[in-house]
N, C-alpha and C positions, 0 to 999 in steps of 0.2 A: 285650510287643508293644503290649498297649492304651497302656501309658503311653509308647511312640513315636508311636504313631498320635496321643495327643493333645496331646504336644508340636509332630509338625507345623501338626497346624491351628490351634492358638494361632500359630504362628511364622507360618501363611500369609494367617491373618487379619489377624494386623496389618500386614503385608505391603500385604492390601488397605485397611485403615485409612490407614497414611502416602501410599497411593497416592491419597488422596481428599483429605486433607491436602495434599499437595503440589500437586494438581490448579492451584486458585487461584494459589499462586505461580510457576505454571511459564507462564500467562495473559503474552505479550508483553507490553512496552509499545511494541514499536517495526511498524508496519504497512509495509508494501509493496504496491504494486500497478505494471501495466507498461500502459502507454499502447499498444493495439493497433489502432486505429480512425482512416479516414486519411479528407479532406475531399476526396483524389485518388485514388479507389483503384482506377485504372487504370494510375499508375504506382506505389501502395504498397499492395499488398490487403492487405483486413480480416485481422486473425490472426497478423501479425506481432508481436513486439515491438518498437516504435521507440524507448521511451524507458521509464523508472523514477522512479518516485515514491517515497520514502521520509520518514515522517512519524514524529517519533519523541520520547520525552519526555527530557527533558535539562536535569538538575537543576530547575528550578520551571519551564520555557520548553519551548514547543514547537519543534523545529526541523524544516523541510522539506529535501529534498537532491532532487533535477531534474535526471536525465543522461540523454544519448541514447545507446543501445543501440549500440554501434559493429555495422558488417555489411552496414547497410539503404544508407547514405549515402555518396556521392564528395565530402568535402569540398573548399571550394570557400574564396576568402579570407571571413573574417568569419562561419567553421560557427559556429552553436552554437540557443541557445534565444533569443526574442525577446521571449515573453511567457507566462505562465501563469497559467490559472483553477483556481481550487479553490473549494469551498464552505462555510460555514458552518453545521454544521445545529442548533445548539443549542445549550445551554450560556450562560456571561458573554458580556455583549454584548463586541465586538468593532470598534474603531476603527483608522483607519492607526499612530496615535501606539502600537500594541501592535508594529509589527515591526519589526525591528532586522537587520543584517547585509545590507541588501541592495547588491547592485554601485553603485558611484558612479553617479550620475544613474537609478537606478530608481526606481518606483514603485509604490504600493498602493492600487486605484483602486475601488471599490466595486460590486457590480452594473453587470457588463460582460457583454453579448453576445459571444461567442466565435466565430469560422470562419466569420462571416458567417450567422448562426444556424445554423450546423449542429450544434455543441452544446450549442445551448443560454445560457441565460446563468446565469454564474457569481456565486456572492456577493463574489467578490474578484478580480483581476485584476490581477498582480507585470507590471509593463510596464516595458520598456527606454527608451521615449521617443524620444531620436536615441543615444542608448546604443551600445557595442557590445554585440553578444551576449555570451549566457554559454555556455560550453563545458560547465561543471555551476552549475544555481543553489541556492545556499544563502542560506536565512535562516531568520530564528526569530520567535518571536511570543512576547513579555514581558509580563507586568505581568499578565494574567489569571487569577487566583485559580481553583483546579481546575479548570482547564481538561485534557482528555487528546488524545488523537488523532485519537479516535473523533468530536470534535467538530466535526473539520474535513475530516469525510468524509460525502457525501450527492449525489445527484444533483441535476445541473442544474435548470433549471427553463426552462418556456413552448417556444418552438418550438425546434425539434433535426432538421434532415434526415436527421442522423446518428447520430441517437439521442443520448438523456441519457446523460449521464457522470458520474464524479466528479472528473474532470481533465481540463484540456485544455490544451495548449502549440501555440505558432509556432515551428517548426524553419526558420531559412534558410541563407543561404552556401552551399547542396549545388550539383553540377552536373546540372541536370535528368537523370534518366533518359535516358537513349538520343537526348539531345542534343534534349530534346523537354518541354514544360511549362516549368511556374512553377520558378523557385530557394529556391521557399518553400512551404510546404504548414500545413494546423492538422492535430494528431490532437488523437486524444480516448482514453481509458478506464475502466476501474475492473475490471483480471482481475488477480481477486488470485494471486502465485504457489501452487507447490506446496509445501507444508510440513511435514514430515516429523512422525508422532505425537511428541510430547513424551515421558524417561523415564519420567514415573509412571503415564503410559498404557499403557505397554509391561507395568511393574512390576503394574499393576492385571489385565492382561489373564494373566500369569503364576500372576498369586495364586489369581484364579476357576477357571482351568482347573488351577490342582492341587490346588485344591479337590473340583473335579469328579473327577479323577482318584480323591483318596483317599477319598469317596464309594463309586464304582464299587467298589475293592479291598476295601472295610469291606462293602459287599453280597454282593461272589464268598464273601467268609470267614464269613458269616453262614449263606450255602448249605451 
């Protein structure tokens, strides 16, 4: 019996070892957050989800992906996105000549006030120009030497009626609410979703608690 007893705990020790181990590798590289924060929110209240941001690493190049939440919107001709702030908070400096893949006639515009300062101004600002919109915008960001995700995530800066954010987009083409406002609105956010524990969390929290378990039993037998 003793040499059961301490074959489990060898086996549930390590158990918690590769669980620490694997900790690190099982660390994303891809972030998400949902734009919840509206410039109108008489016709969009706070707490919705209107759109998603996803920032993600891809092969040596960052790429961004920018869609709106279908649900909130009566699209209307010409739906989509018009413009977007994101931040840069550190990391290799960062010039226009680093982003690649944007829509024919867009652009990458440096320290822009957003929503009329309502969120703030942004380090960067992907603008459509006389463009159409984009329905989802993708692009990427090349040539920056370790750069990660994390680098192009931080809040706004100076005045925010709406509070700082870490993104903020122009949604137009909808058909106003209830026949009533703008056909265009700015939100803003940074709520990141829910994420479910990772396995070697799960694996880590199994190993300690039958630890504890075979603890208790080696006590009762001791009595």
């Amino acid at each position: 019996m003793a040499m059961q007893h301490r074959g489990l705990r060898s086996a549930l020790a390590a158990a918690v070892v590769i669980a620490f181990a694997a900790a690190p590798m099982a660390r994303a590289t891809t972030v998400t957050y949902y734009i919840d924060h509206s410039s109108n929110a008489s016709f969009f209240p706070n707490g919705h989800d209107y759109a998603k941001v996803v920032v993600q690493d891809v092969g040596n190049d960052i790429e961004f992906s920018v869609s709106v939440v279908p649900g909130h919107f009566d699209p209307d001709s010409g739906f989509g996105i018009s413009s977007f702030g994101f931040n840069h908070s550190g990391g290799p400096a960062l010039t226009s000549a680093n982003f690649s893949g944007l829509p024919t006639g867009w652009s990458a515009n440096p320290n822009s006030d957003l929503g009329g300062g309502g969120f703030g101004t942004f380090g960067w600002d992907i603008d459509r120009g006389s463009s159409n919109r984009a329905s989802e915008l993708t692009f990427k960001i090349t040539g920056v030497n370790g750069d990660t995700p994390w680098d192009y995530i931080g809040f706004s800066s100076d005045h925010a009626d709406y509070g700082h954010q870490f993104f903020a987009l122009r949604i137009g083409g909808f058909k106003p609410p209830g026949g009533e406002g703008d056909s265009r609105d700015w939100f803003g956010g940074c709520k990141p979703p829910v994420v479910p524990l990772p396995a070697s969390v799960w694996l880590l929290v199994s190993g300690v608690a039958g630890l504890g378990a075979l603890a208790r039993r080696r006590r009762s037998a001791a009595v």
